[in-house]
C-alpha positions as CSV (number, residue, x, y, z in Angstrom):
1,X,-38.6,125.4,40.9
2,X,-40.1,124.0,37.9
3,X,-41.6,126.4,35.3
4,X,-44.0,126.0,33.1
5,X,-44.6,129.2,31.2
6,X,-40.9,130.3,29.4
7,X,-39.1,132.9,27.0
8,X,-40.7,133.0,23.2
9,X,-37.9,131.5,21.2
10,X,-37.8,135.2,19.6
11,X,-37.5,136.2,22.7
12,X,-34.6,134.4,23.5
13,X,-33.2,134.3,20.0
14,X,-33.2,138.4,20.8
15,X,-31.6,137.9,23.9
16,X,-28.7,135.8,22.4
17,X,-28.0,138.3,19.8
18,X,-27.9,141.6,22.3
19,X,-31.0,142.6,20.5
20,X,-33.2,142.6,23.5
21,X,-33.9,145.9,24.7
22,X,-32.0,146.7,28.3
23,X,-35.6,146.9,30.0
24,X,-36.5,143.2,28.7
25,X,-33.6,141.8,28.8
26,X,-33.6,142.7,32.8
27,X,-36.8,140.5,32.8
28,X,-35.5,137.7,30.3
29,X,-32.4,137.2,32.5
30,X,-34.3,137.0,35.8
31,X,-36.4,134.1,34.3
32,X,-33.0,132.3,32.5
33,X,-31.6,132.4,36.6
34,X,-34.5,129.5,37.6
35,X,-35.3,128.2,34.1
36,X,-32.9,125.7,32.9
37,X,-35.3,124.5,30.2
38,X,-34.5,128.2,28.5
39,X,-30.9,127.9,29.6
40,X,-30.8,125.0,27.1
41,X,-32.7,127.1,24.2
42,X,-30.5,129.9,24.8
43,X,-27.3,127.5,24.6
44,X,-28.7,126.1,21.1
45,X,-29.7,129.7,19.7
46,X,-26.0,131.3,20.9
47,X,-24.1,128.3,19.1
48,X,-26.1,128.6,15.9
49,X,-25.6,132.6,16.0
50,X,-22.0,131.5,16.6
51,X,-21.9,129.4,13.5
52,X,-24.0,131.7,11.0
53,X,-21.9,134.6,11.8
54,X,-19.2,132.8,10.7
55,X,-20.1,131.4,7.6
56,X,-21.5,134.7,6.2
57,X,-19.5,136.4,3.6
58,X,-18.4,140.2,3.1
59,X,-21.7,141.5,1.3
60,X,-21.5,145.4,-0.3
61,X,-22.5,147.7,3.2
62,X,-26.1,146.4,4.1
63,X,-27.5,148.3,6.5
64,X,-27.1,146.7,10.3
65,X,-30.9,146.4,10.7
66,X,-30.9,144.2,7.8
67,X,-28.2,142.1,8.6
68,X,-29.6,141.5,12.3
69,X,-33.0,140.4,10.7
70,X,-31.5,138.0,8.3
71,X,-29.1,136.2,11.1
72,X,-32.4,136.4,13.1
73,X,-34.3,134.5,10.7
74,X,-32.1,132.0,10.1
75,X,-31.5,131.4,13.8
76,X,-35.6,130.8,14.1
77,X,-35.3,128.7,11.3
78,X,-32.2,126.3,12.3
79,X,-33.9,126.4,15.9
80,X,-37.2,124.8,14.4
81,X,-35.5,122.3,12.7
82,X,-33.4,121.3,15.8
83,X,-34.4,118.6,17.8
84,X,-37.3,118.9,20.0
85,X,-36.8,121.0,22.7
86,X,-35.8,119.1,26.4
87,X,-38.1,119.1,29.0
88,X,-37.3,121.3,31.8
89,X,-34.4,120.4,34.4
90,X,-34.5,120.9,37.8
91,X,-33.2,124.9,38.7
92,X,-30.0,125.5,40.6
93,X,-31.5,128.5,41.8
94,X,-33.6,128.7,45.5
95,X,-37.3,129.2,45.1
96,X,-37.9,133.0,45.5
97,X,-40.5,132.6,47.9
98,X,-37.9,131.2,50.6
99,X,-35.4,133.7,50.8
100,X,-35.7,137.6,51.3
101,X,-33.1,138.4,48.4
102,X,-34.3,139.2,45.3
103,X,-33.2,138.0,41.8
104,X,-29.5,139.5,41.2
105,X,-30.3,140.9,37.5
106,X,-32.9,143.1,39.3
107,X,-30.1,144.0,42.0
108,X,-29.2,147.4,39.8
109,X,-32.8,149.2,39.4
110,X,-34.8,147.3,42.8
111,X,-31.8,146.4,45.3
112,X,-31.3,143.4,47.0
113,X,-34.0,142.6,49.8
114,X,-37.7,142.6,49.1
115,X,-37.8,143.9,52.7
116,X,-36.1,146.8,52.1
117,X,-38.2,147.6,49.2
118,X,-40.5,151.2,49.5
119,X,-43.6,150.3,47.7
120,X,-45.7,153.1,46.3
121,X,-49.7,153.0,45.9
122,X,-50.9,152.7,42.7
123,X,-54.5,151.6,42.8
124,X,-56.9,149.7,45.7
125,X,-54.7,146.8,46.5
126,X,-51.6,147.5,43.6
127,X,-48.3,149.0,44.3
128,X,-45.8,149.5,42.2
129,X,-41.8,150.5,42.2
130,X,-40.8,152.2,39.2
131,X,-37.0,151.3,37.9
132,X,-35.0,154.4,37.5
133,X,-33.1,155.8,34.5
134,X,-34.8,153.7,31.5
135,X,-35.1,154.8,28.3
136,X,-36.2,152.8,25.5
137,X,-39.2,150.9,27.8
138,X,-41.2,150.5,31.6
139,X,-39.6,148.5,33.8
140,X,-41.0,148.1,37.5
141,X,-41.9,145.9,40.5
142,X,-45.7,145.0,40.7
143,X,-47.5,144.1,43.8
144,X,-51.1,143.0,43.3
145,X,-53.2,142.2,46.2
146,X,-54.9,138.6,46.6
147,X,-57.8,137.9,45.0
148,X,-57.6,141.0,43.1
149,X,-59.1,141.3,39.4
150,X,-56.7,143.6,37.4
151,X,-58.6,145.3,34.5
152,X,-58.6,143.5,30.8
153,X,-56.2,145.0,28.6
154,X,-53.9,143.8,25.8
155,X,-50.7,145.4,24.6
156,X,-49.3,148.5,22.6
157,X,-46.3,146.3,22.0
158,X,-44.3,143.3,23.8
159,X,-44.7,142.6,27.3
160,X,-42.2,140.4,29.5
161,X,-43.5,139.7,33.0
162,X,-41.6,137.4,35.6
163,X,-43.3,135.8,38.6
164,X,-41.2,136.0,41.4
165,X,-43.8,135.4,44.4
166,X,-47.7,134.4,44.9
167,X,-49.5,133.6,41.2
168,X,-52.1,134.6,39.4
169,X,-54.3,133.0,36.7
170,X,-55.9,134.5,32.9
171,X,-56.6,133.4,29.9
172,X,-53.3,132.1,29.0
173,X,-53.6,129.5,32.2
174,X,-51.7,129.6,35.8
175,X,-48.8,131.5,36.4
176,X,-47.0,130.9,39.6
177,X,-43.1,131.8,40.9
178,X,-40.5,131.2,38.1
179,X,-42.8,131.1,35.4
180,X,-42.6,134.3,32.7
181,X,-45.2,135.7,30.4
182,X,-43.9,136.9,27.1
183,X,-46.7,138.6,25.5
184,X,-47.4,140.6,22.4
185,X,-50.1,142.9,20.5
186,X,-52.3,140.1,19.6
187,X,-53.3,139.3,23.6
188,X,-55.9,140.7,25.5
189,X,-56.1,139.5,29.1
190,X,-57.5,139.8,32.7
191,X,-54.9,138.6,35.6
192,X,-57.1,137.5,38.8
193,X,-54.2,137.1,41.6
194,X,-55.1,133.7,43.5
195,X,-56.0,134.1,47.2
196,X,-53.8,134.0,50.5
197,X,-50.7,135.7,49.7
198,X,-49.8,138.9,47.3
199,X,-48.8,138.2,43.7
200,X,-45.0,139.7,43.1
201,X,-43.6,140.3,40.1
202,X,-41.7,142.3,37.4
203,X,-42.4,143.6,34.2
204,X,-41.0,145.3,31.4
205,X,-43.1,147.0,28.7
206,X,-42.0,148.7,25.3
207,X,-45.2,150.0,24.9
208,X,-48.3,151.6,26.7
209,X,-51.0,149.2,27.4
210,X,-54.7,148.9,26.3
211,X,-57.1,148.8,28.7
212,X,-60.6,147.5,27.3
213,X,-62.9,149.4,30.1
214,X,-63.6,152.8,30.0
215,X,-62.6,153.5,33.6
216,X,-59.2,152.2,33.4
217,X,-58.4,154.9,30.3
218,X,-59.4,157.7,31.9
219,X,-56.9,156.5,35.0
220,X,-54.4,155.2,32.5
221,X,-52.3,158.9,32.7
222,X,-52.1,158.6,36.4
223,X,-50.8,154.2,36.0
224,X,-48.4,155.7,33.8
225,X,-48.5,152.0,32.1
């Protein structure tokens, strides 16, 4: 598996620090499993984190917020000026769509077998399994139909989605198995699932979405997304 969508460097800079919350952080480790291009990143942002937590100096009770924010801006910046980042390796992880066990991070909240999984309807062609026992975020398995149009929307907040079988294409280009979609507030987009087989995948969400039609919000309530 080669992938060619990965993990924002804030994303992963996030990740590195234990910032990430528990529902994204689900997501970002299921993509850093079969993405040793972001295995690198993450290597490079943990060893600079390392090092600038251990050059700072005892500074009058700042409050923990503030601290985080300055070691997270100095990570982005030490990570820009790094050299240029390597191109992706081959994974050491089997494709996903060749074996019937899913991802281990998702092993906790989904189980272990796609066929064991009890999929529930939530629109013509979508289902959806829900993750139990979150609290800061949505975190669920989405099935999408092929060839289906899902409705244009953009984002209350961050969105983290994981391919893990079939594809689907938008404005952002292809996405197929291994790749990841880290999104924010600023996109708006339509994912059109390609034919033949079902588009698998999961997401985590920090805030509602936006749907653009009118149709979709009056449904949103019963999404629940």
């Amino acid at each position: 598996m080669n992938p060619h969508h990965h993990l924002d460097l804030s994303t992963l800079v996030s990740y590195a620090a234990g910032a990430l919350a528990v529902e994204m952080a689900v997501v970002a480790a299921t993509h850093l499993a079969t993405c040793a291009h972001c295995r690198e990143r993450l290597q490079e942002a943990e060893r600079i984190g390392g090092c600038l937590l251990e050059q700072q100096q005892p500074v009058p009770s700042p409050l923990p917020e503030q601290r985080q924010a300055q070691l997270r801006d100095a990570m982005l910046r030490q990570l820009d000026d790094a050299t240029p980042a390597l191109p992706p390796a081959p994974a050491r992880s089997t494709p996903y769509e060749e074996e019937d066990r899913l991802p281990a991070p998702l092993h906790p909240y989904f189980g272990t077998s796609y066929r064991a999984l009890k999929w529930r309807w939530m629109a013509p062609g979508v289902h959806c399994i829900r993750a139990s026992g979150t609290r800061t975020g949505t975190l669920l398995l989405l099935k999408i139909g092929p060839g289906r149009s899902m409705p244009v929307h953009s984002h209350g907040g961050a969105e983290l989605t994981q391919i893990l079988r079939g594809a689907y294409h938008d404005a952002l280009g292809h996405f197929a198995p291994g790749d990841v979609a880290d999104l924010d507030s600023s996109v708006e987009h339509q994912p059109v699932t390609v034919p033949g087989t079902a588009c698998i995948c999961v997401s985590a969400l920090n805030a509602p979405l936006r749907f653009s039609g009118w149709v979709a919000r009056q449904l949103q309530p019963l999404f629940k997304l």
